[in-house]
C-alpha positions, 0 to 999 in steps of 0.5 A: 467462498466464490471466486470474484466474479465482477470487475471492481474499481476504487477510489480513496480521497485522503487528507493529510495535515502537518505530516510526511505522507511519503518520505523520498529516501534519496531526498532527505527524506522529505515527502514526495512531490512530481517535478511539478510540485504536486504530492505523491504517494508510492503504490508500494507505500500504499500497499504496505499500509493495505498488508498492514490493515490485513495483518491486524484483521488477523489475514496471514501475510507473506510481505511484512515489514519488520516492525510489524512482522507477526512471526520470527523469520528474517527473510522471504525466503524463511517464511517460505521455508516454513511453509512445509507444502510449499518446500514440498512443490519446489522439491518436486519443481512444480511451479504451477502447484508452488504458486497455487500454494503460495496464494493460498496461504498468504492474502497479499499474494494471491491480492497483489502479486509476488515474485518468488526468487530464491537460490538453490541451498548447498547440501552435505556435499557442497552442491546446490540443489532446490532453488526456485523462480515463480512469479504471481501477478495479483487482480490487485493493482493500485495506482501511486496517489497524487495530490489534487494540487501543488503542495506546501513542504515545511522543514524544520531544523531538529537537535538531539539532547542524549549522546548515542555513545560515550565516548568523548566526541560525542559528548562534545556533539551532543546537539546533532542538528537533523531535519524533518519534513511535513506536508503543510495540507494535500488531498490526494487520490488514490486509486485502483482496480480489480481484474476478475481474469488474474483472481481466477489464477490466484483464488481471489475471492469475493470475500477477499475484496471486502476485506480489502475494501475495509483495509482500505477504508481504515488505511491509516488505522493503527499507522501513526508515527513520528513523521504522521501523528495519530489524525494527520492523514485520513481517508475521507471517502472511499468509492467502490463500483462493481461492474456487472460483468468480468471484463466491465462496462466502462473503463477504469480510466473513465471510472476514475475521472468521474471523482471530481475535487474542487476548490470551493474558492481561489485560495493560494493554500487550502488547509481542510478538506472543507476547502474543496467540493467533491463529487462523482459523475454517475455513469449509467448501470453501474453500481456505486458503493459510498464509505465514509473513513474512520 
């Protein structure tokens, strides 16, 4: 398959109702808002549900989280390992030949990037040797999501009915009080580009942008959990424009603020993505792709 050849930018509107679309861990865990009150969806949340996607149309991932992980390594560094090829560049300390392998064996790196550090190990003689720092960077970047307006956070108060332990403390606090968090309604944005000069590095090729053009259509397939019940968060439209060019015939910045979402009335709280008008300005000569979510 060809080496991408054209400038690719994207946009995702995506819906979320009644859920936590982003859990702030030094917050509680409630979901992620601006100072200003609007959504916000990390570009590192993003991606794991992107690698995620990947992993379930059978890619090979490097990144994977540990209730997904399709293989018994616990660390980066073991699933490097196993890689005999790629022991054998960091042996030899050819960076350029441990990144080349690097992207061709895992999607995520040559899509998104990695930084490969890792400590030399002791030998029979207690001294250390191999170790290696090779970094990545990915044709792939994606933009934390924001939320067209302020949102509403709902908390309520949760109890445990089942003691974790048996001894007598517990049994006497067996009605834990806890709380959870959710998102009331929010359409957020979700955006981001493909750079044709770093898929020439990492082998990035045409065929991988289709397979992340469907992980992104069907984000949140098979990503449900207790704080996003199954239907909670979807993706209404995905938008793909292809440029004619390498470098691209107009700005991603300019070709992100051609979506335009709207609220069909003044409402203080929209609670559907029926409540809003959404459309895309037409830039000349440039080709735009239009998906409906799953």
């Amino acid at each position: 398959m060809s080496i991408l050849k054209n400038k690719i930018d994207f946009a995702v509107v995506v819906s979320v109702s009644n859920a936590n679309p982003n859990g702030d861990p030094l917050n509680g865990n409630m979901p992620r808002t601006t100072y200003d009150g609007y959504g916000e969806i990390s570009d590192v949340c993003i991606k794991r549900k992107m690698r995620n996607r990947l992993m379930d149309m059978g890619e090979s991932i490097f990144v994977q989280s540990d209730d997904k992980k399709n293989d018994s390594y616990d660390s980066l560094r073991e699933r490097a390992k196993a890689n005999l090829a790629l022991m054998a560049a960091e042996k030899a300390k050819s960076n350029e030949e441990f990144a080349k392998i690097a992207c061709e064996s895992w999607i995520d790196v040559r899509s998104f990037g990695q930084v490969f550090a890792f400590k030399g190990e002791k030998d029979d003689k207690d001294d250390k040797k191999g170790g290696v720092s090779v970094g990545v960077r990915g044709p792939v970047s994606v933009h934390p999501a924001f939320s067209k307006d302020i949102v509403s956070v709902s908390s309520i108060q949760i109890t445990k009915s089942v003691n974790n332990e048996s001894n007598d403390k517990a049994k006497k606090s067996s009605d834990t009080m806890g709380m959870k968090h959710r998102v009331d309604f929010g359409v957020y944005l979700i955006k981001g580009s493909i750079n044709v000069q770093l898929a020439e590095k990492t082998g990035f090729t045409e065929d991988d942008s289709e397979k992340i053009k469907e992980a992104l259509r069907t984000i949140f397939v098979n990503d449900c959990s207790s704080a996003r019940p199954d239907g909670s968060m979807a993706v209404y439209k995905l938008y793909w424009w292809v440029h004619n060019n390498k470098i691209g015939q107009y700005s991603s910045s300019k070709i992100h603020n051609s979506v335009h979402i709207e609220k069909k009335s003044q409402c203080e709280q929209s609670s559907s993505i029926d409540d809003y008008t959404i459309s895309v300005k037409n830039l000349e000569g440039l080709k735009l792709e239009e998906y409906d979510g799953i």
